[in-house]
C-alpha positions in Angstrom: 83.5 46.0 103.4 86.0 48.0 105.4 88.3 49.8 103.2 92.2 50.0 104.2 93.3 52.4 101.4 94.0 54.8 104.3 95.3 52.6 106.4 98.0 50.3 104.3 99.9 48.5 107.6 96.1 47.8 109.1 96.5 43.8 108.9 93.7 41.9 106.9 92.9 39.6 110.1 92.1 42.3 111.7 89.1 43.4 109.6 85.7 42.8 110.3 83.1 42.6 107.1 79.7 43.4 107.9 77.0 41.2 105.5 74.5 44.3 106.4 76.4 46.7 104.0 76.1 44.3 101.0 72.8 45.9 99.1 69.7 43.9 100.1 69.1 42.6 97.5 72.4 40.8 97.3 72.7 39.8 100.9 71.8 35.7 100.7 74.8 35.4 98.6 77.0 37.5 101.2 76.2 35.8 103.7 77.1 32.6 101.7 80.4 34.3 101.2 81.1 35.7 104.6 80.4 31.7 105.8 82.7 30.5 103.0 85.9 32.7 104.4 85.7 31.8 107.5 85.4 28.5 106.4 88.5 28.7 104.3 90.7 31.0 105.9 89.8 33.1 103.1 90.8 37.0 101.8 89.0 38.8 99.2 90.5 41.5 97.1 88.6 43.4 95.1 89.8 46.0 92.1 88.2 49.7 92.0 86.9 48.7 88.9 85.0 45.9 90.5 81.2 45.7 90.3 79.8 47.6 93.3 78.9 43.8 95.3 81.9 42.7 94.9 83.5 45.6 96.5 81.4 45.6 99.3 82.3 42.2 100.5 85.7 42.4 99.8 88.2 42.8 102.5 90.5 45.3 100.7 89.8 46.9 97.4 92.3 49.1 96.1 94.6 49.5 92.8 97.4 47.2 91.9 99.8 48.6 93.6 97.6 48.1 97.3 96.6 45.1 95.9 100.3 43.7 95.6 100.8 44.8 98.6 98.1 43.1 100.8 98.9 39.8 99.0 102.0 40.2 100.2 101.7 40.6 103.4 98.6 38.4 103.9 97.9 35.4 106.1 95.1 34.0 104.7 94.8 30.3 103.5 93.2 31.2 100.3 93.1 34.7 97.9 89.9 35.1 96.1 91.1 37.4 93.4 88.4 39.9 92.1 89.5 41.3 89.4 92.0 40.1 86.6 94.2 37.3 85.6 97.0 39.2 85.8 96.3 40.1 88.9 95.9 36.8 90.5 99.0 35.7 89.0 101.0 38.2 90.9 99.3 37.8 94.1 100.6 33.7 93.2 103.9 34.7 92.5 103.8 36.4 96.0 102.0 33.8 97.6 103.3 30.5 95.9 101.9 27.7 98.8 98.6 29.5 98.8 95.5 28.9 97.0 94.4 31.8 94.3 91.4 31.6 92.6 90.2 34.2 89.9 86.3 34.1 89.7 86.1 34.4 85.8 89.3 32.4 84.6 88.6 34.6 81.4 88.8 37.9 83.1 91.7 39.1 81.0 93.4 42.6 80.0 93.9 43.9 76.5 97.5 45.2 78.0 98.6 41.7 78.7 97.6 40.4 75.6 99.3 43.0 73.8 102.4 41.7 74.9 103.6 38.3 74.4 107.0 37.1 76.3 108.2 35.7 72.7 108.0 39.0 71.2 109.3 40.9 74.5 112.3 38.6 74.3 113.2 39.1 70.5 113.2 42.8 71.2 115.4 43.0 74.4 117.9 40.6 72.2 118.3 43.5 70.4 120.3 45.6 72.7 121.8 44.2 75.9 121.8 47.6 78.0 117.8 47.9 78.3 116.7 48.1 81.7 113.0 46.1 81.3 110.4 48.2 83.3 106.6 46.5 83.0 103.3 47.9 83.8 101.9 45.2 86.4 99.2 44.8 83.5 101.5 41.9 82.1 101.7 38.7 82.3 103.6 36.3 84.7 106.0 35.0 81.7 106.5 38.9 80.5 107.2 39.6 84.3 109.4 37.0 84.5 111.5 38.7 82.1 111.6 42.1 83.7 113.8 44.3 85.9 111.2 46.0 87.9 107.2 46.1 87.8 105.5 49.3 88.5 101.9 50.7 88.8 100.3 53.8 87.7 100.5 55.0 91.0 104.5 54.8 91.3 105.3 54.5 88.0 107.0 57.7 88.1 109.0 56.7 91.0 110.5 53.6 89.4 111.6 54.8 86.8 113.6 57.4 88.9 115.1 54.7 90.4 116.4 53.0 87.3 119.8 52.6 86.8 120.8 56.3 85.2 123.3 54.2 82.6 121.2 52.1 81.5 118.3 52.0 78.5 114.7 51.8 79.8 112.2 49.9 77.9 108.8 50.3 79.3 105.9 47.6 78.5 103.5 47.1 77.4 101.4 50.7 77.5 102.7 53.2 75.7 100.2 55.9 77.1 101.5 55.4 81.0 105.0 55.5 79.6 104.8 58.7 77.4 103.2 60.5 80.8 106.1 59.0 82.4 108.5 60.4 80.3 107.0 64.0 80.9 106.5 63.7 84.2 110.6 62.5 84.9 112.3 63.6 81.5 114.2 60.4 80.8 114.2 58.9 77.6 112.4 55.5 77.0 111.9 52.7 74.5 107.9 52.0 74.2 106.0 48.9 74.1 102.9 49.5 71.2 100.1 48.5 73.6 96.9 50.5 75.2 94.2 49.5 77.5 91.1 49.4 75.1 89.2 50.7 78.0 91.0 54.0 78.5 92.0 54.7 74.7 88.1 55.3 73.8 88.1 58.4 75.8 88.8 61.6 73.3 89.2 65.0 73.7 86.5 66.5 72.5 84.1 64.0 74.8 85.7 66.2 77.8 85.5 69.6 76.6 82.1 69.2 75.8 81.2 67.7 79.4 83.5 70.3 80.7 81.6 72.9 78.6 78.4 71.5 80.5 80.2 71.5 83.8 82.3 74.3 84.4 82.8 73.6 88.2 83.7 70.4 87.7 87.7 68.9 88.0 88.5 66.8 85.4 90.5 63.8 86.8 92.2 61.3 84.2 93.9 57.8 84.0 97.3 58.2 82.9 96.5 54.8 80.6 94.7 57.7 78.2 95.7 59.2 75.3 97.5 62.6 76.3 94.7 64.4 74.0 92.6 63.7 77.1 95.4 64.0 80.2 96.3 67.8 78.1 92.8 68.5 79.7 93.1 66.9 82.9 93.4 69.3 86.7 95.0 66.2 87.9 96.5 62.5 86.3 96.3 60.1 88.9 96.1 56.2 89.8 92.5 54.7 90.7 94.0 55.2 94.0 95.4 58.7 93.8 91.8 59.5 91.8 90.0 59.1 95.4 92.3 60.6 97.3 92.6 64.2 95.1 88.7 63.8 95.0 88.8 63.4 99.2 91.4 66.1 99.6 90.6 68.7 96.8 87.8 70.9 98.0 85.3 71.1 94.3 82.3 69.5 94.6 81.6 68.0 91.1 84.9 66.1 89.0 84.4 64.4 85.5 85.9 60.9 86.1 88.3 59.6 83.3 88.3 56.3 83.7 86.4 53.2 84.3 83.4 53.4 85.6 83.6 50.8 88.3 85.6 53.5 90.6 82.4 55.9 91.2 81.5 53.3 93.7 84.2 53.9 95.9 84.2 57.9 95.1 80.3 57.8 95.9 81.1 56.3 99.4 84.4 57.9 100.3 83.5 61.6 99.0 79.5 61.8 100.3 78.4 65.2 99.3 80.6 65.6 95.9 79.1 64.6 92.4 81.0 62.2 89.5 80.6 62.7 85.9 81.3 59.6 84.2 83.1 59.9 81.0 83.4 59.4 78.0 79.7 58.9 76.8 77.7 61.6 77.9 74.9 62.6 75.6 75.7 66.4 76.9 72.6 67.8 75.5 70.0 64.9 77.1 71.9 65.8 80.7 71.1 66.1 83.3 67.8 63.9 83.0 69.2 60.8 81.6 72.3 58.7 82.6 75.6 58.4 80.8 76.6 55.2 79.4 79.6 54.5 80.8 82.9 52.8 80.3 83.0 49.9 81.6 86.0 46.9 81.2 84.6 44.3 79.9 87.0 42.1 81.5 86.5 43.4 84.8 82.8 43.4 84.8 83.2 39.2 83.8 83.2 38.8 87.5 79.9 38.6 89.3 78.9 37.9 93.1 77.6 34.6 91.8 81.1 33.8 90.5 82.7 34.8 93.6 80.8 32.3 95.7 81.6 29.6 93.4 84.9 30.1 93.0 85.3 29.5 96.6 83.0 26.6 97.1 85.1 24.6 94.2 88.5 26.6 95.1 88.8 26.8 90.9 89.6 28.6 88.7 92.6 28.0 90.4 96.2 30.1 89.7 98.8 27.6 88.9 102.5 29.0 87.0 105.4 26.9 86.3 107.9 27.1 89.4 110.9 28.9 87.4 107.9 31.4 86.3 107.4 32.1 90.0 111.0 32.3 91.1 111.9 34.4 88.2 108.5 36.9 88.1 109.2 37.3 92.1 112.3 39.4 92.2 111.3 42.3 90.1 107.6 42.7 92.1 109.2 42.7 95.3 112.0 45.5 93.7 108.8 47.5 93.0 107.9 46.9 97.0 110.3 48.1 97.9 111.1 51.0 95.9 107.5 51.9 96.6 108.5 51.8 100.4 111.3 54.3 100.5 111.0 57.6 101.4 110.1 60.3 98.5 
């Protein structure tokens, strides 16, 4: 896996994947993978919170917003989706005449299912001047009904750029849109939804790790209660999560979020230690290992599934065509938002 995160404009038929990086004990079913893409004219995008084989024969993994962008931009005949539904369904509405397939077609989110386009519909009914932002953790029929989509990594940003007379009503989590509102001041309407992942993270899980740890940064998902980002040295996307534990100079940071990103921090940050919250046992430390939080819908995917899902090109992506004409226009306003100069 070569790894673009650094290198956004770096074109994906320009990278190379090397089967001998895959762990060993995994490498037959690379290497039925690596002959599968070239078969197909196939990419692979893989999610931080991705299982550590898939990221490694993955051709980009990132967070949704590097995600969205390399589907946008890509060549490829066929997007093998690692991660969620969601997430194949944008990199469809992107990519309408190419083939998607999702390895798991039950890989969900408990974000997207907190938010029904029905109910999202009734509501903005009730007052004509709100300005729809959505968390990319929607669906394509929630989308669809949108303004803009943002990310937890420019989040803040899109919501600067929101019309300043209009009412914003952010969906569906209402965690990344109260740090929103602190981070930019304006006012917002809040969807009731949580990432069931991120809301089992408490306070007192961190102070007693950071109790243990004194030397240690706390980084935190802004999907988490604020009880936890009150405690955090820095609130960050899965993508800006790497880069402050690249740049900053500690040596050991408590993780605060799922537990598929230590992969990529392990690889990308050699010599620096992660904590993994939230389940320590603090007092068995450091001799035993934490149990981690993991997504259980991110974890549905396995290399197995991967290799399948290309040899039958299914689960396949499919959305009504007004879905995708309609759910188009507010990803690509994120895009290009995104693009302009802070």
């Amino acid at each position: 896996m070569i790894d673009v995160a650094d290198n956004p404009t770096l074109a994906l038929d320009d990278l190379q994947v090397r089967p001998a990086m895959a762990p060993s004990r995994f490498e037959p079913l690379a290497k039925e993978i690596f002959a599968l893409k070239k078969q197909l004219n196939a990419v692979i995008l893989a999610h931080n919170y991705q299982v550590p084989e898939i990221q490694e024969v993955a051709d980009f993994v990132g967070d949704s917003l590097g995600l969205s962008q390399q589907a946008a931009k890509t060549s490829a005949d066929v997007i093998v989706f690692c991660g969620v539904h969601f997430m194949a369904e944008t990199a469809k509405i992107l990519n309408p005449n190419k083939i998607v397939v999702l390895p798991d077609k039950d890989a969900g989110c408990s974000l997207e299912e907190s938010c029904p386009a029905v109910k999202l519909a009734g509501l903005q009914k009730t007052n004509p001047n709100f300005w729809t932002i959505a968390y990319i953790n929607c669906s394509a029929a929630v989308k669809a009904l949108t303004d803009v989509i943002c990310t937890s990594g420019n989040a803040v940003k899109i919501v600067q750029a929101a019309p300043k007379d209009k009412d914003i009503l952010f969906v569906p989590d209402e965690n990344l849109g109260q740090w929103v509102m602190e981070q930019t001041g304006r006012p917002m309407t809040l969807w009731q939804g949580n990432c069931y992942a991120h809301v089992e993270f408490r306070r007192d899980q961190v102070l007693q790790l950071r109790e243990k740890f004194p030397d240690a940064k706390v980084v935190v998902h802004p999907e988490s209660l604020r009880e936890v980002r009150d405690l955090a040295d820095a609130v960050r996307s899965t993508e800006g999560m790497i880069t402050f534990c690249k740049t900053d100079p500690a040596k050991k940071f408590i993780v605060v979020t799922e537990s598929g990103i230590i992969h990529r921090m392990q690889k990308e940050c050699p010599g620096k230690e992660f904590l993994c919250a939230p389940s320590f046992d603090v007092k068995r430390l450091p001799s035993d290992h934490c149990r981690c939080s993991e997504c259980k819908y991110m974890k549905m995917n396995t290399l197995e599934k991967v290799r399948d899902c290309m040899k039958r090109l299914a689960p396949r992506i499919e959305l009504p065509a007004e879905i995708l004409k309609r759910a188009r226009l507010p990803i690509e306003r994120m895009l290009e938002i995104s693009a302009r100069p802070i």
